[in-house]
N, C-alpha and C positions, 0 to 999 in steps of 0.2 A: 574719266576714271582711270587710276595708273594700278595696272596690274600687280603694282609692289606694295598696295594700298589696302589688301585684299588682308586680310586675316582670317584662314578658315580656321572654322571651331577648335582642332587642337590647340590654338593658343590662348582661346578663350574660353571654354566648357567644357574642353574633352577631359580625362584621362586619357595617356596611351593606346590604353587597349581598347578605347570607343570612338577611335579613328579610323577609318577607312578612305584610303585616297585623297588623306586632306581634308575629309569632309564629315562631319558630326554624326555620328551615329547613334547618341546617348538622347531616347526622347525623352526623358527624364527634366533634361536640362534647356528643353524647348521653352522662352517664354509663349505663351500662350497668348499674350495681350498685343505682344511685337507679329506674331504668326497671323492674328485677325488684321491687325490694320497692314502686315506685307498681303495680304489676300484681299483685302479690299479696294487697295492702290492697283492691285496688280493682275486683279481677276475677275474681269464679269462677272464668272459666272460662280463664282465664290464668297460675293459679296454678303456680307449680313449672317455670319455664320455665328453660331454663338460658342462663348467659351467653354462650355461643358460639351457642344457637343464636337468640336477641334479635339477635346480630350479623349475622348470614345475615339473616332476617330485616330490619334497618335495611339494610341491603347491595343487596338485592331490592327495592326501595321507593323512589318517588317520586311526590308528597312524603312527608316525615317531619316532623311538626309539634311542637314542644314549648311547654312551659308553664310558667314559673317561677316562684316568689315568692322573690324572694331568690338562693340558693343554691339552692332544694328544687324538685324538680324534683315538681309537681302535674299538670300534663295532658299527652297524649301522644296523636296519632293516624296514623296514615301509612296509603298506598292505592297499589294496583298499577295502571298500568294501556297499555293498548297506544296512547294519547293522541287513538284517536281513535273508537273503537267503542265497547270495552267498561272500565271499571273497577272494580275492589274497593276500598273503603275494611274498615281491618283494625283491630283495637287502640286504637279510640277510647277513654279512658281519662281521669276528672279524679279526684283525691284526693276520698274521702267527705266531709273537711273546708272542702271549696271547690264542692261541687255544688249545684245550683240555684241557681248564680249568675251563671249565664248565659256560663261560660265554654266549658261543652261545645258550645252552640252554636255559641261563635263557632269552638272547633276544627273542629266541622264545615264551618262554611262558609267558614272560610279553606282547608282541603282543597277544597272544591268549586272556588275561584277560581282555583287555581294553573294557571298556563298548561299543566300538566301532564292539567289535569282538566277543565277547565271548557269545551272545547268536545266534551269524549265524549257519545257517544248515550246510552248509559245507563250509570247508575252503582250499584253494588249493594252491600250489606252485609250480614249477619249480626248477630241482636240477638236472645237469648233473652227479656227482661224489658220492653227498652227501645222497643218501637213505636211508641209516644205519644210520647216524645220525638223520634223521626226521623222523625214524620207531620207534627210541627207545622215541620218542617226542608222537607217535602214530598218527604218517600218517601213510598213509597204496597207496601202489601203486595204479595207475588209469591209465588205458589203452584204457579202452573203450568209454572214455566222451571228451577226451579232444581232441580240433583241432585247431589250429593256421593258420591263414591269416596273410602275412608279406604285410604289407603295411606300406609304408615310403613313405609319399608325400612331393613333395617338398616343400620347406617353403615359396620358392618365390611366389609361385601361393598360399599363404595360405589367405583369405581373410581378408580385413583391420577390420572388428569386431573382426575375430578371434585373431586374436594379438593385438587387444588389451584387450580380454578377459583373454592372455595369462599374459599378462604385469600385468594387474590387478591383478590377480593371486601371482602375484610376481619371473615370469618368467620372 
């Protein structure tokens, strides 16, 4: 891959003013169908996500970062967060065909800068394989804070506001 080869979203989706360091800020202009199969080449544990629910998801999130060469949408990462405590970075994501080329970095650290981000206390993620790469970003391990509740309710019992808060959303 030749770094000159690289077109990020400014010159393919953005306007101006929904660029951020080069990199796509507009989820608007996210294809959703390019977002599942970059997640399913590119992510265990992302595999088999459906499109409605990538859209909830982009929907709930800010920022939403994208990566482009061309048309092909190669990196992808977005973070929740309450702008000034606490936040998640979620779905950091670059094409196997374009890693270690120092683009995952920079998704991550264009997420950290975003006015959205970048004055929170702390900022947390989730990385089965990847710690070496987010130590050298300066995460640092956490072992003792973090706990997870797996709740997956069903959707048919989900109540008729809530979906249409979902819809609204752009879910």
């Amino acid at each position: 891959m030749n770094e000159s080869q690289i077109k990020f979203s400014e010159q393919f989706c953005c306007a101006k003013g929904d660029v951020y360091d080069g990199l796509c800020l507009r989820k608007s202009e996210i294809d959703l169908y390019q977002l599942q199969e970059l997640l399913n080449v590119s992510a265990f544990w992302a595999k088999g996500r459906s499109i409605e629910d990538l859209g909830i998801a982009i929907a709930n999130s800010e920022p939403v970062i994208s990566v482009y060469d061309g048309d092909q949408l190669i990196g992808f990462a977005r973070a929740t967060s309450d702008g000034i405590y606490r936040a998640t970075i979620w779905d950091v994501v670059i094409h196997p065909e374009y890693q270690s080329s120092g683009l995952g970095s920079k998704l991550v650290e264009t997420v950290l800068s975003h006015p959205r981000m970048k004055w929170v206390e702390r900022v947390y993620l989730m990385t089965t394989h990847q710690q070496g790469f987010y130590e050298k970003i300066g995460f640092q391990p956490n072992t003792t804070t973090t706990m997870v509740l797996h709740n997956q309710p069903n959707r048919a019992f989900v109540p008729p506001t809530e979906v249409q808060l979902q819809e609204s959303l752009g879910g």
